[in-house]
C-alpha positions in Angstrom: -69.1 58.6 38.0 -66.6 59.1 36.1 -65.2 63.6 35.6 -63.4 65.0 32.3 -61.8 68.0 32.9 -61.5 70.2 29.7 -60.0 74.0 29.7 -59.5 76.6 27.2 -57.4 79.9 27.7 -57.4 78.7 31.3 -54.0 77.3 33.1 -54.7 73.9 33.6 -51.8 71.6 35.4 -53.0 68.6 37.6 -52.8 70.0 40.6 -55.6 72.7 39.1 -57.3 69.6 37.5 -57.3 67.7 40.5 -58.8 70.3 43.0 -61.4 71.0 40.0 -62.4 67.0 40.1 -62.5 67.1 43.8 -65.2 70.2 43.8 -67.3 68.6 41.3 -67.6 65.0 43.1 -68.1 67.1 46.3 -70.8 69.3 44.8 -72.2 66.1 42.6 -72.1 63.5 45.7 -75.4 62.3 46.4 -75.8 61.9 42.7 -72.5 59.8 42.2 -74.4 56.5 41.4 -77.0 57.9 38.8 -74.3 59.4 37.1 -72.3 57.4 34.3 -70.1 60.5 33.4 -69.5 64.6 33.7 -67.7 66.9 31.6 -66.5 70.1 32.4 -65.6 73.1 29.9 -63.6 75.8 31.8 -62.8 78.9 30.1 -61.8 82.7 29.5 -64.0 83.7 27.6 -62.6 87.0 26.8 -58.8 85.0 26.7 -56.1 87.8 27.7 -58.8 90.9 28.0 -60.1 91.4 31.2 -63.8 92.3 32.1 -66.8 91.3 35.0 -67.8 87.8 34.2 -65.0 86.8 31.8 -64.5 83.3 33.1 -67.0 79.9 32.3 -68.1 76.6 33.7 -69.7 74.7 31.5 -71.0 71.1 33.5 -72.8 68.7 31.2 -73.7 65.2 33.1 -75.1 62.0 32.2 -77.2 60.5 34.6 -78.2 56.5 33.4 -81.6 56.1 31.7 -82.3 59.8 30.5 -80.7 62.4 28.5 -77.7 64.6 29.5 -78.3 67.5 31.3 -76.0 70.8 30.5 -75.6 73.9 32.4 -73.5 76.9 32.2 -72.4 79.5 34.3 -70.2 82.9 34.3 -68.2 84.8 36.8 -65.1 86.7 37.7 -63.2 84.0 38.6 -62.8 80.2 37.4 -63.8 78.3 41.3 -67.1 81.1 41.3 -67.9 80.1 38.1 -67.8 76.2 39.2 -69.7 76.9 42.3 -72.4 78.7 40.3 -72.2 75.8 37.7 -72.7 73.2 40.5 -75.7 74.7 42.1 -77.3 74.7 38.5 -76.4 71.4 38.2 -77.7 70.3 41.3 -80.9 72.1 40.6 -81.1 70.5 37.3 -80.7 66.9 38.0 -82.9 67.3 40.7 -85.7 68.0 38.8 -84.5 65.5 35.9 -84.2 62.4 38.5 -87.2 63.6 41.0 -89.2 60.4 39.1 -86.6 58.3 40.5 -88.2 58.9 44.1 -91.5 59.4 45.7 -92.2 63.0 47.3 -92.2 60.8 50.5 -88.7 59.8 50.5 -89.5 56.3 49.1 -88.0 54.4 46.4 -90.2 54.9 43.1 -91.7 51.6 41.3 -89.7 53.2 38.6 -86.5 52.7 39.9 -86.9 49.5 40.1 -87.4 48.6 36.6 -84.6 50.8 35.2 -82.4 48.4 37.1 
C-alpha cells in the first residue's frame, strides 16, 4: 500500500508528512494488502481565517479489483480531522470489501478468483 500525502494552506515538512503516513497505515492496517494505493488531501479550508471545523482530511483509497473509495471529513484541528477521516474510511472499505469474506470468517470463493 502505497500513501501520498498532499496539503494545502497546511504546514507540511516531513516530519508532519511522516507522522501523517504513520496514522494512516496504522488506522488502514488490516487493509494493507487489498490496498494498491491512498491519497490524502489535508487542508484549511478557511486558509488564515479561523472558525469551528476549518481544517480537512480528505482519504481516497484504492483497494485492487473495485473502484476507489473517497471520504471526507472536517474538524478543528488537522490529526481530528484524520482520525474522523480514518474511521470513515474504515467504515467504507468495510462494506466495499465485505464480498471478499464470508459472514463466518471464511475466505469467499470470490477471493479466490480475483487472484
Amino acid at each position: 500500500m502505497r500513501i501520498q500525502i498532499n496539503t494545502h494552506d497546511t504546514a507540511g515538512d516531513d516530519d508532519f508528512t511522516g507522522r501523517v503516513e504513520a496514522a494512516i497505515a496504522a488506522g488502514l492496517d488490516r487493509f494493507a494488502s487489498q490496498l494498491t494505493r491512498v491519497e490524502v488531501h489535508l487542508a484549511d479550508v478557511n486558509a488564515s481565517k479561523h472558525g469551528p471545523a476549518d481544517k480537512r482530511c480528505m482519504i481516497e483509497a484504492r483497494p485492487t479489483h473495485h473502484q476507489p473509495v473517497a471520504v471526507t471529513h472536517q474538524a478543528e484541528t488537522i490529526p481530528l480531522a484524520i482520525d474522523g477521516a480514518l474511521e470513515k474510511a474504515r467504515r467504507v472499505l468495510d462494506k466495499a470489501l465485505a464480498s471478499r469474506t464470508d459472514h463466518k470468517g471464511r475466505p469467499s470463493v470470490r477471493d479466490n478468483e480475483l487472484r
